[in-house]
MDAnalysis code that builds the backbone (N, CA, C; Angstrom):
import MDAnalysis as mda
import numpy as np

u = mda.Universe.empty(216, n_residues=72, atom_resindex=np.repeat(np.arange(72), 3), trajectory=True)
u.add_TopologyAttr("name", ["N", "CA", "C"] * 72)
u.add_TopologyAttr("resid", np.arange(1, 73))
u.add_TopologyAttr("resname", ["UNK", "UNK", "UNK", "UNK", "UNK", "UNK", "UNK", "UNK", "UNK", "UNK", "UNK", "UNK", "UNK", "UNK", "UNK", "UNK", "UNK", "UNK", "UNK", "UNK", "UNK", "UNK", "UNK", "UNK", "UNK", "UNK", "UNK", "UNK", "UNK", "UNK", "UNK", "UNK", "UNK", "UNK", "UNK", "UNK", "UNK", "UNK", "UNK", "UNK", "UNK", "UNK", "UNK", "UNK", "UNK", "UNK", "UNK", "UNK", "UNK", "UNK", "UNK", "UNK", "UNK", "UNK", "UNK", "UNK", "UNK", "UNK", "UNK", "UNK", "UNK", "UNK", "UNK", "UNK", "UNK", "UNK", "UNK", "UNK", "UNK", "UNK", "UNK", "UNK"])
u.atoms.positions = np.array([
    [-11.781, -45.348, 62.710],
    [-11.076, -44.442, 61.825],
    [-10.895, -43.107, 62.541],
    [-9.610, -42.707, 62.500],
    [-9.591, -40.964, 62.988],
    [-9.881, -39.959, 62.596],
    [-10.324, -38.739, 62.790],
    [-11.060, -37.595, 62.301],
    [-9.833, -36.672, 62.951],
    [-10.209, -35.475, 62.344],
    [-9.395, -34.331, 62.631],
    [-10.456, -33.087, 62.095],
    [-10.470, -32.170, 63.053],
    [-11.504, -31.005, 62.409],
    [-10.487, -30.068, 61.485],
    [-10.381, -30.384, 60.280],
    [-9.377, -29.441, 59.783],
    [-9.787, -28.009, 60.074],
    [-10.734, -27.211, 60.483],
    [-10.914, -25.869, 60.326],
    [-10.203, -25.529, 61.425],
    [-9.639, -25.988, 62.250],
    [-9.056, -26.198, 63.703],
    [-7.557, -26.451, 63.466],
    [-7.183, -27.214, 62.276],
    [-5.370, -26.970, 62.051],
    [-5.008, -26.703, 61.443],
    [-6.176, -25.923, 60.246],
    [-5.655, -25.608, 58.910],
    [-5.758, -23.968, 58.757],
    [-5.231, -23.293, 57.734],
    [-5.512, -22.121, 57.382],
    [-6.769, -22.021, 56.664],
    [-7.594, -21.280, 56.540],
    [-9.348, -21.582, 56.254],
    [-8.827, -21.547, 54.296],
    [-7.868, -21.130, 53.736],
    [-7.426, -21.184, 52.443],
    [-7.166, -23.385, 52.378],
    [-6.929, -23.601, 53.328],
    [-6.386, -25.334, 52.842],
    [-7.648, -26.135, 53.480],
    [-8.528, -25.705, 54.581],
    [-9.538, -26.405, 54.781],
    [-10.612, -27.117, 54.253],
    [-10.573, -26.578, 52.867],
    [-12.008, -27.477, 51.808],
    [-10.826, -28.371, 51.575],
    [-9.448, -28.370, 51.160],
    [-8.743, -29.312, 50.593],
    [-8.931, -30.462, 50.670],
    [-8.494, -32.009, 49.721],
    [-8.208, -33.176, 50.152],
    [-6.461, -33.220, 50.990],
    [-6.833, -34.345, 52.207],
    [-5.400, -34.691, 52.393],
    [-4.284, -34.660, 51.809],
    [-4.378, -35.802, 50.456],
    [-2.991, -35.442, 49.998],
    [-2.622, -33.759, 49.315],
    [-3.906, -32.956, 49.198],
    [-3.378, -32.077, 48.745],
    [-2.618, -30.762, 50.066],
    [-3.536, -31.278, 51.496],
    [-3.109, -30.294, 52.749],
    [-1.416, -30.991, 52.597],
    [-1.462, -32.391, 52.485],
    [0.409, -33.086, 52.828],
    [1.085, -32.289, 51.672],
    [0.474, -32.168, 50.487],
    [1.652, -31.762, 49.792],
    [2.112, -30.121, 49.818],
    [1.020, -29.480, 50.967],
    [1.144, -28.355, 50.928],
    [2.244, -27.429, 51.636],
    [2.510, -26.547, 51.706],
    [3.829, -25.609, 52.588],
    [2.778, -25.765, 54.406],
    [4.238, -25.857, 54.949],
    [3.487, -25.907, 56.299],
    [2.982, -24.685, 56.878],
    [2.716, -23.782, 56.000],
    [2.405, -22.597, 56.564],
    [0.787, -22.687, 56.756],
    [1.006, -23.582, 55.749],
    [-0.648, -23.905, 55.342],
    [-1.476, -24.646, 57.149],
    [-0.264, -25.091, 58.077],
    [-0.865, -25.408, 59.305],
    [-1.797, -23.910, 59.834],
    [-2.153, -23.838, 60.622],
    [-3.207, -22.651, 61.687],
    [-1.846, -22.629, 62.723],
    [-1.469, -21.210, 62.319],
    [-0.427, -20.716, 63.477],
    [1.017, -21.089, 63.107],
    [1.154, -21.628, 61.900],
    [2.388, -21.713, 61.194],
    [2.783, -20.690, 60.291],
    [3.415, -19.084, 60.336],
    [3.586, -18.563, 59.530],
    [4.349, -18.796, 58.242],
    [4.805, -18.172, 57.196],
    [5.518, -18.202, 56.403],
    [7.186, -18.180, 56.601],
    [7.429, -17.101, 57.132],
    [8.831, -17.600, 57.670],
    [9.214, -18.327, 58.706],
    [8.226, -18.896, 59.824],
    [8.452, -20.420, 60.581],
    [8.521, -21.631, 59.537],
    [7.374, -21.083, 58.701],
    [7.707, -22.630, 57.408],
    [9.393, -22.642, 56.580],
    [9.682, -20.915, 56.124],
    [11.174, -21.156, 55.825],
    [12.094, -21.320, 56.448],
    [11.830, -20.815, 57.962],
    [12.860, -21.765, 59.083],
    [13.360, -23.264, 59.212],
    [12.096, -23.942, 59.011],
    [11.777, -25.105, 59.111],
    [12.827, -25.442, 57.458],
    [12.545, -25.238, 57.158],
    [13.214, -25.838, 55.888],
    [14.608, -25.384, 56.030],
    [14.928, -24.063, 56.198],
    [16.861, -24.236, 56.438],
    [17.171, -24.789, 57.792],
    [16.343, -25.283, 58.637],
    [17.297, -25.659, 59.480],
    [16.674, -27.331, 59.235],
    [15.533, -27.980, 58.920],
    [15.265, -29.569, 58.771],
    [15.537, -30.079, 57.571],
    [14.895, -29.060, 56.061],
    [14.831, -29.246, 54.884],
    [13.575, -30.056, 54.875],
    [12.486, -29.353, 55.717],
    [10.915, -29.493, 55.605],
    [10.121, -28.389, 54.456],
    [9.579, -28.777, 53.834],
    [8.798, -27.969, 52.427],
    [7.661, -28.079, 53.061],
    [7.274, -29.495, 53.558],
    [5.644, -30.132, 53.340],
    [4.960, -29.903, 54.467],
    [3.515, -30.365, 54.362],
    [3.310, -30.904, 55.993],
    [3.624, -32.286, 55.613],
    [3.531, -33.150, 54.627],
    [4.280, -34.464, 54.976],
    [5.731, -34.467, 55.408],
    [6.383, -33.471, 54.670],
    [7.579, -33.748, 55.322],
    [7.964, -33.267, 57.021],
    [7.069, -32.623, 57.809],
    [6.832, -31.979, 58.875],
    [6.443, -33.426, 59.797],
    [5.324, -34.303, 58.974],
    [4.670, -35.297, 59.705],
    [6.385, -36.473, 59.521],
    [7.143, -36.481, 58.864],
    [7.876, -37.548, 58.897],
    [9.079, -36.940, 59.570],
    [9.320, -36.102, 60.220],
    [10.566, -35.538, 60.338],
    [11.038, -36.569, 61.950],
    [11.808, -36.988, 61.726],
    [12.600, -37.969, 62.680],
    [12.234, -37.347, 64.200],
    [12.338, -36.168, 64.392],
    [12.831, -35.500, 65.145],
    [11.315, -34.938, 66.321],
    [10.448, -34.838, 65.294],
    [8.909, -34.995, 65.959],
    [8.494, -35.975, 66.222],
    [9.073, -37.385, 65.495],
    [8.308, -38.443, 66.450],
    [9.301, -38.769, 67.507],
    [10.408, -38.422, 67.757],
    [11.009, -38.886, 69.015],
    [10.227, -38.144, 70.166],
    [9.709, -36.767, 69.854],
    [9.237, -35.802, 70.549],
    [8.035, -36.537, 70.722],
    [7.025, -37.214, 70.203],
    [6.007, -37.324, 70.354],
    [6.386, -38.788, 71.017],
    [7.229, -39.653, 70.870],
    [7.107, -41.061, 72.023],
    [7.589, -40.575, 73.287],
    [8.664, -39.642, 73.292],
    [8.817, -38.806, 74.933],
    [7.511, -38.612, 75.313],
    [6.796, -37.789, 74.557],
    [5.301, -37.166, 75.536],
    [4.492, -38.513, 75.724],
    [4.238, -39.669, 75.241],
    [3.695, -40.752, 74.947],
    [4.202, -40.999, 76.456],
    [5.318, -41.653, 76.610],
    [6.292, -42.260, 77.901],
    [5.690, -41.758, 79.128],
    [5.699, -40.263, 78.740],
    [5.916, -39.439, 80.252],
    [4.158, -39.292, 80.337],
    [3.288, -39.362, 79.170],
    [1.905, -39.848, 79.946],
    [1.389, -40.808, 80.455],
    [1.933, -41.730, 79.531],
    [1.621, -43.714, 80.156],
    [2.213, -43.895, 81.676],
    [3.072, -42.883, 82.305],
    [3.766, -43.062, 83.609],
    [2.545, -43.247, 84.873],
])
């Protein structure tokens, strides 16, 4: 099973949280995601969430590139 230290990606306000409540949260709620990077994110993807952040088409292409170019 995978772990993640949330005090390490979260804002210390979303860190006691449960998961679905960090996914349903504004991505500001990431560590180092401000408030207007989160409203960026939404006029230019139409991202609200961190789920919708985790599903966005456009990060997992980004993330099988970095995948590719490490397995090399």
């Amino acid at each position: 099973m995978a772990s993640i230290d949330l005090d390490k990606v979260l804002d210390k306000a979303w860190a006691d949280k449960s998961v679905p409540e960090v996914l349903a949260a504004p991505v500001s709620a990431l560590k180092g995601v401000s408030d207007r990077q989160g409203d960026l994110l939404k006029e230019a993807f139409g991202v609200e969430t961190v789920a919708d952040l985790a599903r966005l088409k456009y990060v997992g292409w980004a993330q099988a590139l970095a995948a590719l170019d490490a397995a090399k």
